[in-house]
Backbone bond lengths (Angstrom), bond angles and torsions (degrees), N, CA, C in turn:
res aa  C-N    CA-C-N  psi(-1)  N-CA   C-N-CA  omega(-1)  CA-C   N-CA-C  phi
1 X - - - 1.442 - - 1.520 108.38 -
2 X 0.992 107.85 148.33 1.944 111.79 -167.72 1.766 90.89 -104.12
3 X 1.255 88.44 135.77 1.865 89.67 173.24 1.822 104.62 -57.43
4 X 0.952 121.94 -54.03 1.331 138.82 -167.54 1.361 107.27 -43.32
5 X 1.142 134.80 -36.11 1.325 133.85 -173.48 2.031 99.64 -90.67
6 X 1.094 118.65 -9.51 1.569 123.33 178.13 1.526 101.99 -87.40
7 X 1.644 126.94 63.99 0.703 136.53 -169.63 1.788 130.42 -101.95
8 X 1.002 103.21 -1.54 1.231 115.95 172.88 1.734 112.24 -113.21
9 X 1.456 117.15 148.38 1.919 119.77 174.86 1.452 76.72 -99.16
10 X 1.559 104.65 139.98 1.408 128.59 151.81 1.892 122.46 -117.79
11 X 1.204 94.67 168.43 1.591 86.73 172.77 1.320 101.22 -133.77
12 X 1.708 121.84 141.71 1.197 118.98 174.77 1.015 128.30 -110.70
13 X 1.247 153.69 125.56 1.840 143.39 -128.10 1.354 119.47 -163.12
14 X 1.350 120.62 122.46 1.533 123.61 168.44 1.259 134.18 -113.19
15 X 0.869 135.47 157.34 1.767 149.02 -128.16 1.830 84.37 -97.56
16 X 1.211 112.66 129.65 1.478 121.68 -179.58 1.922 94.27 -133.38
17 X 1.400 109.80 178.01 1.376 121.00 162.81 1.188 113.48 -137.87
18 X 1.301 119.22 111.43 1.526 127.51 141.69 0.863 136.64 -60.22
19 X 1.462 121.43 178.97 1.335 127.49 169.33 1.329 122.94 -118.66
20 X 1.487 132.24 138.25 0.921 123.22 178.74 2.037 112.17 -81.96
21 X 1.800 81.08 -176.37 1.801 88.38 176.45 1.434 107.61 -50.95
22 X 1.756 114.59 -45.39 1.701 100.34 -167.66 1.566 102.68 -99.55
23 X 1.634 131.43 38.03 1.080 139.60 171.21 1.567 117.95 70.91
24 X 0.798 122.80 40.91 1.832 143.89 -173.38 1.016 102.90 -93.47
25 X 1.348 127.92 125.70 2.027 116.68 -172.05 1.673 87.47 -79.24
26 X 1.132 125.65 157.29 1.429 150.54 -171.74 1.147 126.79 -134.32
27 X 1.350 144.25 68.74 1.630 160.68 -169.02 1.870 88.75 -49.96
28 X 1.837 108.09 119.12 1.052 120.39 168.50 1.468 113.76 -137.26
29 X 1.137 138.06 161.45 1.274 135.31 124.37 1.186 169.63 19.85
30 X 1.301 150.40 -24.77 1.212 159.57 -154.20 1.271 116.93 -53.23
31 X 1.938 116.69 123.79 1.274 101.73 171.70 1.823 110.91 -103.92
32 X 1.519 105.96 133.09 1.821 121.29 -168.28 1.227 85.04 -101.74
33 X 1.571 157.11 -26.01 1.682 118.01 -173.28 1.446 101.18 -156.74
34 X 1.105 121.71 125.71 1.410 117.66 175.38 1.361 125.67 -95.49
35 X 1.072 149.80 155.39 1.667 132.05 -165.01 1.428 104.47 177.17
36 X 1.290 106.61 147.36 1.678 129.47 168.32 1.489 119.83 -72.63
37 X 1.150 98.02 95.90 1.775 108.57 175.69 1.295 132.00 -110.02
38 X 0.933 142.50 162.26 1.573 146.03 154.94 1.657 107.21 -67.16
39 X 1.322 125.40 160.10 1.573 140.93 -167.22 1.138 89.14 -161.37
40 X 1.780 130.82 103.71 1.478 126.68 143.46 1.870 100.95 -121.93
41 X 1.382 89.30 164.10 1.736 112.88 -167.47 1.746 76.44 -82.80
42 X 1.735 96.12 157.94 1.657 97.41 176.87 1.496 97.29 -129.94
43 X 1.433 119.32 -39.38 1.426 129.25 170.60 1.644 116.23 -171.02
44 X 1.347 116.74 154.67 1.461 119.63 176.37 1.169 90.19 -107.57
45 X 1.595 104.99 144.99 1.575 110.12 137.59 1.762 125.18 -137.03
46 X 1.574 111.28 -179.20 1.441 82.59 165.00 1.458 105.95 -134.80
47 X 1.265 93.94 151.01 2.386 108.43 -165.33 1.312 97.61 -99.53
48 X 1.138 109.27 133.86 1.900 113.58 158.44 1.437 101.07 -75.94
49 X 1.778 116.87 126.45 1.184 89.02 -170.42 1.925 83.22 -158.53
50 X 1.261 97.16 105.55 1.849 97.88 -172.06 1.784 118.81 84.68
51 X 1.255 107.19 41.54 1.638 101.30 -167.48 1.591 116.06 71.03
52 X 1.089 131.35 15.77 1.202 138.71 -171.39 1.167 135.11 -172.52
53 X 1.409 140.74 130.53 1.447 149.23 -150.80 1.728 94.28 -85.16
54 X 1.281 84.57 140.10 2.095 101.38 -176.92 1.464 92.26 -128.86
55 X 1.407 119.91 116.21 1.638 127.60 155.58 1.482 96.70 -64.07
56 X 1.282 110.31 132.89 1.885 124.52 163.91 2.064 97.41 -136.48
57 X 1.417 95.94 121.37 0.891 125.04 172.48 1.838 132.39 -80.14
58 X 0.543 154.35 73.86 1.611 148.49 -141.65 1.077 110.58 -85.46
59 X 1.388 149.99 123.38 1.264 157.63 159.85 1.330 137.42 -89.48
60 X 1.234 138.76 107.04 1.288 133.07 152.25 1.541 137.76 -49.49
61 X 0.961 128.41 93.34 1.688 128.05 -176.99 1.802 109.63 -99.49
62 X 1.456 102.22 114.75 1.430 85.79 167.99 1.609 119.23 -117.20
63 X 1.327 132.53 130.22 1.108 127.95 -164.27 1.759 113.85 -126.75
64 X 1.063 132.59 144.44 1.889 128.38 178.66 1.955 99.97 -64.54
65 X 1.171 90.06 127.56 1.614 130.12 -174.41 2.082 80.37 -56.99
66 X 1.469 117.16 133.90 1.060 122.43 165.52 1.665 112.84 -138.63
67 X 1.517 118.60 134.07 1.292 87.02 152.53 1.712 149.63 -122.76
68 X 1.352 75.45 48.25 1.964 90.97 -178.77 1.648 93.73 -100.55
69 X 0.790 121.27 30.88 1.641 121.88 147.83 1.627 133.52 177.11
70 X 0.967 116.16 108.64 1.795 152.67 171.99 1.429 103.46 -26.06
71 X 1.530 126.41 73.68 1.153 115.20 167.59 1.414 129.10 -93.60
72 X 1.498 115.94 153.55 1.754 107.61 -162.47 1.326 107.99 -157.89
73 X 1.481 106.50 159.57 1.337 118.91 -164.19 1.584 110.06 -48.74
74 X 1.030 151.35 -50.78 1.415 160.73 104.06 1.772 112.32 51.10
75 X 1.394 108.27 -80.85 1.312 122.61 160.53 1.405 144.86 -21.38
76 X 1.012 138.68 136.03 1.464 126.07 170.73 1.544 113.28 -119.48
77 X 1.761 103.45 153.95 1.594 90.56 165.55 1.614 117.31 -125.19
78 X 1.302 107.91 163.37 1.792 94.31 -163.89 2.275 89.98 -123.40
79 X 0.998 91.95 134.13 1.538 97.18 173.16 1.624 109.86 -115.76
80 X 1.199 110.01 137.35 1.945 105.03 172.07 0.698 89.65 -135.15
81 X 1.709 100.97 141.75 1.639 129.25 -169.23 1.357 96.90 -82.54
82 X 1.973 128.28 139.05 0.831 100.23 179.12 1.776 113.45 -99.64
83 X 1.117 106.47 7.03 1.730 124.78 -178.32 1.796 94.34 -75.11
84 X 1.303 113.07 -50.08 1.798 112.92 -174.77 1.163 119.81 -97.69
85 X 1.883 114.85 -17.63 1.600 108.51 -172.11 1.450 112.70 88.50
86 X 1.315 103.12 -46.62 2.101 121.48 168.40 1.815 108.44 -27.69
87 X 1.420 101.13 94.32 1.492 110.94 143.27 1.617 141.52 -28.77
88 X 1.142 145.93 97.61 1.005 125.98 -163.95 1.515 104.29 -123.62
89 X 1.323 127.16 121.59 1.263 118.23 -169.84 1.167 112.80 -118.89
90 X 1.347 153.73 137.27 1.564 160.67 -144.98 1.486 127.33 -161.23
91 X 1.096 113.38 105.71 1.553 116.97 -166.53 1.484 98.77 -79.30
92 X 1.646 105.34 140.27 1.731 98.32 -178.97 1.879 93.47 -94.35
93 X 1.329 95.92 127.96 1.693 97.26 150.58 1.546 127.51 -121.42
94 X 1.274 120.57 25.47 1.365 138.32 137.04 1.114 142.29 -163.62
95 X 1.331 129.86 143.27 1.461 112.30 -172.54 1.551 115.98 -128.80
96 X 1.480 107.05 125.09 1.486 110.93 -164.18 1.419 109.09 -100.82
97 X 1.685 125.94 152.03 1.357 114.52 -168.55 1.905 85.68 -140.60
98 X 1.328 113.60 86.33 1.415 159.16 164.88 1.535 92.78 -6.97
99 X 1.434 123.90 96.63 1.830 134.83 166.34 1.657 98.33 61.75
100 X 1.396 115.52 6.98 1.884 108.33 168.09 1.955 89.33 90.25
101 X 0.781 103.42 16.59 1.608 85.19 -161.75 1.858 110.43 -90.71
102 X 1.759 110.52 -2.80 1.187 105.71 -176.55 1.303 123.73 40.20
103 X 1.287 91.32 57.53 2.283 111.14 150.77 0.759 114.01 -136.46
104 X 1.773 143.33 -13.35 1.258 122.09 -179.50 2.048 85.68 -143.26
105 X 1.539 91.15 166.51 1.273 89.40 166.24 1.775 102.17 -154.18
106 X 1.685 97.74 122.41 1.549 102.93 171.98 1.565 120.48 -83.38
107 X 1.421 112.22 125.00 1.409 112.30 153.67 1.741 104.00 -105.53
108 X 1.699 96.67 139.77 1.292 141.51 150.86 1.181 130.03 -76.08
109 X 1.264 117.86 82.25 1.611 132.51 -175.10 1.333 115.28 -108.36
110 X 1.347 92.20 162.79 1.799 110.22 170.74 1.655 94.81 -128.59
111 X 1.831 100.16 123.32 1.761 108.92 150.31 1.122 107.08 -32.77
112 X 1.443 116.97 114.54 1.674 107.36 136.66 1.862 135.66 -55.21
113 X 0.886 130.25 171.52 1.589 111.54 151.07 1.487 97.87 -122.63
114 X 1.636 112.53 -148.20 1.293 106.53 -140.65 1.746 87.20 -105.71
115 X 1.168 132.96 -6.44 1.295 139.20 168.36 1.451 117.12 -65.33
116 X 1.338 131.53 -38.57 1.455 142.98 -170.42 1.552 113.17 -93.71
């Protein structure tokens, strides 16, 4: 893998619960590992999905295989452009670790938008 193409900082993050001021558990965020990845589009499509067509976007992320942190289907990762500021948030629904060989590791995402 060429450093050069690990061109984007990402953050990788899982769903925790807080608490609020009047003690309300509170589903947030947390980002556990940040890292230099690749971001290519893999395919669009669009789903009938509730009376209405949903664009889902598919993503390729490729990132260096580590193991000081446990990443999993579960997770999301969020990228901001730093040319637009633009958020990009991406749910992983698989993650591939390339002939077993532990050097790279692909997540398979879908864009979120700002509804999900």
């Amino acid at each position: 893998m060429q450093a050069g193409a690990l061109n984007r900082r990402i953050a990788i993050q899982t769903q925790t619960t807080q608490q609020d001021a009047f003690g309300q558990p509170v589903q947030t965020w947390l980002t556990v590992y940040s890292c230099w990845a690749s971001v290519d589009i893999q395919a669009s499509q669009l789903l009938y999905s509730t009376a209405e067509f949903v664009e889902k976007v598919t993503h390729r992320i490729t990132m260096r295989w580590t193991k000081s942190q446990v990443i999993a289907p579960n997770m999301r990762i969020q990228y901001t452009d730093p040319a637009t500021q633009v958020t990009h948030t991406y749910s992983i629904e698989a993650l591939l670790n390339p002939q077993q060989q532990n050097r790279t590791l692909v997540a398979l995402c879908y864009e979120l938008d700002g509804n999900e």
